[in-house]
C-alpha positions in Angstrom: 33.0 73.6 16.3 29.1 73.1 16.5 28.1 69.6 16.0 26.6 70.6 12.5 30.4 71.7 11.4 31.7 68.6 12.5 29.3 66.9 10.8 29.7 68.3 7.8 33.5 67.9 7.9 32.8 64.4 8.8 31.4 64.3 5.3 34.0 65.9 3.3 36.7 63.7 4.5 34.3 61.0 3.7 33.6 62.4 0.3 37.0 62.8 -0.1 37.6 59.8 0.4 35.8 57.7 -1.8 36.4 60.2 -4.8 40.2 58.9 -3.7 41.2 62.3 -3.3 43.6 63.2 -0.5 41.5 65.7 1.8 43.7 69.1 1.6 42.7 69.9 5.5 46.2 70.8 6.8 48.0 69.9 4.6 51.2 70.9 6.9 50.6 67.9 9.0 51.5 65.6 6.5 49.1 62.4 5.3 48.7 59.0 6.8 49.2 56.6 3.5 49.0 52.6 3.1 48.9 50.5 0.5 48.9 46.6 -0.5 48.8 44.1 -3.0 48.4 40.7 -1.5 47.4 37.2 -2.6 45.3 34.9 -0.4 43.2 32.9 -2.9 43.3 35.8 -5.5 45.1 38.9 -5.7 43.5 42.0 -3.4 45.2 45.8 -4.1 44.0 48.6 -1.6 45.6 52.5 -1.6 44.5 54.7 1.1 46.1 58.1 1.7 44.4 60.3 4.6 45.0 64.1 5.8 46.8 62.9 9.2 45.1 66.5 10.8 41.3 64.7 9.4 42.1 61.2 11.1 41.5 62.8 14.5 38.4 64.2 13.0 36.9 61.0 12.8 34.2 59.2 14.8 36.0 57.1 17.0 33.2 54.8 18.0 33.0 52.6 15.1 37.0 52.8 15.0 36.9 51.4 18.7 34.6 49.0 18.6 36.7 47.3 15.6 40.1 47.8 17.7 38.3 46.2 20.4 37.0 43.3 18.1 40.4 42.3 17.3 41.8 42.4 20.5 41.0 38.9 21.5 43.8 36.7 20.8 40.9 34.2 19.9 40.0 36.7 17.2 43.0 37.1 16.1 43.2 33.3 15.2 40.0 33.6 13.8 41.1 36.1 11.6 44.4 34.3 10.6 41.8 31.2 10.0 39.9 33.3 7.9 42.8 34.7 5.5 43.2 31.5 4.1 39.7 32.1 2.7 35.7 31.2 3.8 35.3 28.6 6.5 32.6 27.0 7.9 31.7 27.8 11.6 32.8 24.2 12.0 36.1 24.6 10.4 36.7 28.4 12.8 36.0 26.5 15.8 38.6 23.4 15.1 41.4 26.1 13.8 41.6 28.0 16.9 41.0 25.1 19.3 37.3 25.8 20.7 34.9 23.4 22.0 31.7 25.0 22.5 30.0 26.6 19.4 29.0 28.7 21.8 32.5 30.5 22.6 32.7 30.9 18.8 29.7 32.3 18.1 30.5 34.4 21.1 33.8 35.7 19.0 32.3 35.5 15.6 29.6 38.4 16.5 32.0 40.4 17.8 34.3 40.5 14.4 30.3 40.5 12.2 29.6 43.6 14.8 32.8 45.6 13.9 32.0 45.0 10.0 35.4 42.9 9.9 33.9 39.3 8.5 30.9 38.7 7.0 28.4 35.4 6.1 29.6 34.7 3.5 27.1 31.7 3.1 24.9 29.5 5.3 26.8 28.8 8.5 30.4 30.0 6.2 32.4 33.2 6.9 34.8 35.5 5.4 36.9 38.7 5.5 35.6 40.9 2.6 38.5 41.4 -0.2 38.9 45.2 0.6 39.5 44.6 4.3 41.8 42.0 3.7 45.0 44.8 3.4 43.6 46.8 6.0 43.3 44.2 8.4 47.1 43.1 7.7 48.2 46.9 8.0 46.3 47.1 11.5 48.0 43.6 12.9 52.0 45.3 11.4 51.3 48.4 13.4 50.0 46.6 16.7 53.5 44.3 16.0 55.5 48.0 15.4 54.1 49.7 18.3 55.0 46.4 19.8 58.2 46.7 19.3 58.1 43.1 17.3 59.3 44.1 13.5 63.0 44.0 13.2 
């Protein structure tokens, strides 16, 4: 596949994808679906339903760098902080037990790098409401591949 076919697929899956269409690329392999409807501070519903053939289609450096974000267990507490709702970089650094703003900061560009929080006002943070599900899909599979769910 030249790079301009690849990018073009890149695009249709894309496309696809926010017209919330399932992409019809192999369909034999089956699809890659999730879905949630979860309350932390008001209710956040998210449906996604992928071609499983187009997921290894898809650029894997973003996808990386936000697997690597949360691989911190640091980050993962700052995350667990955060689904409670916004908190001030005060707040993140006394939930999970750091001492230097520093180290937070440190851990806090890392999860703002990988689009996974955001400012959500001077010196505040947040996880945005639509990756709120996908971050609590991502943390069950890490737990299933695991071996933790029972």
């Amino acid at each position: 596949m030249t790079d301009v076919e690849g990018k073009l697929a890149e695009l249709e899956v894309r496309i696809e994808a926010l017209e919330g269409r399932p992409v019809i690329e192999d369909a034999a392999r089956g699809f890659i679906e999730y879905r949630g409807t979860v309350d932390f501070g008001s209710e956040i519903s998210w449906t996604i339903r992928y071609a499983a053939s187009s997921v290894l289609n898809l650029p894997a450096a973003a996808r990386v760098e936000a697997l690597a974000a949360l691989g911190h267990p640091v980050r993962q507490a700052l995350i667990q902080a955060l689904l409670d709702g916004p908190r001030t970089g005060a707040e993140l650094a006394e939930a999970v037990g750091l001492t230097s703003t520093g180290q937070l900061y440190h851990h806090v560009r890392a999860l703002t790098a990988a689009k996974i929080i955001e400012q959500h006002s001077r010196g505040a943070y947040r996880i945005p409401p639509a990756k709120v599900v996908p971050l609590l899909v991502l943390m069950t599979a890490a737990a299933d591949l695991a071996e933790q769910l029972h």
